[in-house]
C-alpha positions in Angstrom: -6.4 23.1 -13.3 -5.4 20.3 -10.6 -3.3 17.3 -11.7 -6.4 15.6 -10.9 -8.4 16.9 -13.3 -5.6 17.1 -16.0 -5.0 13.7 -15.8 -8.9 12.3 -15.4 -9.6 14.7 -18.1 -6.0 13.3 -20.2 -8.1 10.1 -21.7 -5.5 7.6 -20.3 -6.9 4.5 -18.7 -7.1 4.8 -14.9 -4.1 1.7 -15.1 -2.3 3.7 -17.5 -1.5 6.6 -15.2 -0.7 4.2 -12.4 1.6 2.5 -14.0 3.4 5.5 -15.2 3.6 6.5 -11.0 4.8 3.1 -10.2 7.3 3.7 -13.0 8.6 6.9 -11.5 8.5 5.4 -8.0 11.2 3.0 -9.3 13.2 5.6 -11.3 13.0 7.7 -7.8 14.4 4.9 -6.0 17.4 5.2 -8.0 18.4 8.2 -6.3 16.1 9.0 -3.2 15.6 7.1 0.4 12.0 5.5 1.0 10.7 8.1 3.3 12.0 11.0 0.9 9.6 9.5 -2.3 7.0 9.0 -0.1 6.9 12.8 1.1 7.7 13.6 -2.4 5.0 12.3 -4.0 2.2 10.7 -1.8 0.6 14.3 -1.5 0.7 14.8 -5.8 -0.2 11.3 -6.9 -3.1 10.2 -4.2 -5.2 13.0 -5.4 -4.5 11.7 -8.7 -5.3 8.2 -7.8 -8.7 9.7 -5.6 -10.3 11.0 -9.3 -9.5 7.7 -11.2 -12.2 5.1 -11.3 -10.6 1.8 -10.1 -14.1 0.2 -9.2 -13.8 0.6 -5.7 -14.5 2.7 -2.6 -12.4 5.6 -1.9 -11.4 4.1 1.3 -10.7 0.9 -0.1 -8.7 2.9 -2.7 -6.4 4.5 -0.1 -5.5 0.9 1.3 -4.9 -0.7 -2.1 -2.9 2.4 -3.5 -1.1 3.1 -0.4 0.2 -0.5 0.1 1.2 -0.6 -3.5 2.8 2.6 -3.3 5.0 1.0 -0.6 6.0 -2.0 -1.9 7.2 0.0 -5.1 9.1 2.4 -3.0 10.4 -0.4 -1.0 11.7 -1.6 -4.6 13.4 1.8 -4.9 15.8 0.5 -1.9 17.2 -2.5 -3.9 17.9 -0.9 -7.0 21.0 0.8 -7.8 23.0 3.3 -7.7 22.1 4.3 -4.2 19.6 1.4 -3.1 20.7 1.8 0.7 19.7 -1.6 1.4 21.8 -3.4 -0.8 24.8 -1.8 0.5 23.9 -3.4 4.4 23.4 -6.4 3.0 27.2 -6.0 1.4 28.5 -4.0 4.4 28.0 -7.7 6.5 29.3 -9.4 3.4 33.0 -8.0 3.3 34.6 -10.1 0.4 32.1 -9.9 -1.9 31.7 -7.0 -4.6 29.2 -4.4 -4.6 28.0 -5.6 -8.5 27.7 -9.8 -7.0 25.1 -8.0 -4.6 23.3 -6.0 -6.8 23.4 -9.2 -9.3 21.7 -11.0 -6.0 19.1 -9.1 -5.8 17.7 -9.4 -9.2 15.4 -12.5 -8.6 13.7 -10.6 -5.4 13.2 -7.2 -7.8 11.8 -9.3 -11.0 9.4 -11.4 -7.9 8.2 -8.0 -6.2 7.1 -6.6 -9.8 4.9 -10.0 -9.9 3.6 -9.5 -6.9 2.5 -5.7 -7.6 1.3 -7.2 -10.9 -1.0 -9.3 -9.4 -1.9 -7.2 -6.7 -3.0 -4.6 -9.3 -4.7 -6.8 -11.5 -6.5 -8.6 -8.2 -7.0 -6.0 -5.9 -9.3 -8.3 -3.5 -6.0 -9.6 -2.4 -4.7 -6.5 -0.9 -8.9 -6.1 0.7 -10.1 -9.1 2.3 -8.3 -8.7 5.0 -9.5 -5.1 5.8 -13.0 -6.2 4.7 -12.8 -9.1 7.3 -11.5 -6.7 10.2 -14.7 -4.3 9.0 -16.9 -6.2 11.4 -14.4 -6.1 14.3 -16.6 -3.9 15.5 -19.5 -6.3 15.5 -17.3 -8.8 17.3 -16.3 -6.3 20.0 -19.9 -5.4 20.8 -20.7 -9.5 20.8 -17.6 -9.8 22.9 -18.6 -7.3 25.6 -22.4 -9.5 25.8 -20.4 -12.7 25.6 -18.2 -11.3 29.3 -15.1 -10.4 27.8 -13.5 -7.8 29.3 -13.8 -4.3 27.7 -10.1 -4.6 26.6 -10.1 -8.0 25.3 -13.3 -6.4 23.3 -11.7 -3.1 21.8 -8.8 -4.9 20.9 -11.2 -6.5 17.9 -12.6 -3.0 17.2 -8.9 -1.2 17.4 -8.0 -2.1 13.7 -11.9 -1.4 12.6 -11.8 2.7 13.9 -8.3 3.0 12.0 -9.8 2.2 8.6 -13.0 4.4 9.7 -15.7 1.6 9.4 -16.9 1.8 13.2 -20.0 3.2 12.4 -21.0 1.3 9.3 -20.3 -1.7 11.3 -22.2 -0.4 14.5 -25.5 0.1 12.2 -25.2 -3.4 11.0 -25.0 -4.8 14.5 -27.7 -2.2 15.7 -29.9 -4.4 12.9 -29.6 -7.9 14.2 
């Protein structure tokens, strides 16, 4: 049995499960560098995340799990005891205690919870701007008829390949 299946299978909600990964991000961050949860557990949970039903696409799901993912792990590197940046910030600031740092941080930890809070409970936020860059494609192929050059025109469709909706986009301007 995958973890995928155990835990669609489990009966938790969908929100449930993520919140108990966004949980373990933080606890990770306690200990481990950004780049070392991300290897850690990107592979386990976005299989995880793949079988859940969050009322959207499975590419829009990659965008709006990935960019939570790395805010949260982002978080990991403000909370103590390692939270390696934290100690830059009071490397520059030589007279002031390690605990004042961590004390300053507080208000940007309890704002980025907030924002993963809404951007959970609104993921359109984290979308529209992918959505909107889905018909860069469009706009290249316009741009090419209109006499741009074929560089100023890729440029709009660069951002449209990397999320993989070229083609969807190329059959809607194949319509008009």
């Amino acid at each position: 049995i995958t973890a995928a299946d155990f835990f669609g299978n489990s009966g938790l909600s969908p929100y449930t499960i993520l919140f108990g990964m966004i949980a373990l991000f933080i606890v990770l961050g306690f200990v481990m560098d950004s780049l070392s949860m991300i290897f850690l557990t990107i592979p386990i949970f976005w299989p995880i995340i793949a079988a859940l039903d969050f009322g959207m696409s499975p590419d829009e799901a990659k965008l709006w799990f990935g960019i939570i993912a790395l805010i949260v792990v982002e978080m990991g590197l403000i909370t103590p005891p390692v939270g390696l940046n934290v100690f830059i910030i009071n490397s520059m600031a030589k007279d002031v205690p390690m605990i004042e740092t961590f004390k300053g941080v507080i208000p940007f930890f309890a704002s980025d919870i907030i924002r993963v809070g809404v951007l959970i409970a609104f993921p359109t936020i984290t979308l529209i701007l992918p959505r909107l860059l889905g018909h860069a494609k469009a706009a290249e192929l316009l741009l090419l008829g209109e006499g741009f050059t074929g560089e100023q025109a890729a440029a709009w469709g660069i951002a449209t390949e990397a999320l993989g909706n070229g083609e969807a986009t190329l059959a809607k301007v194949r319509q008009i």
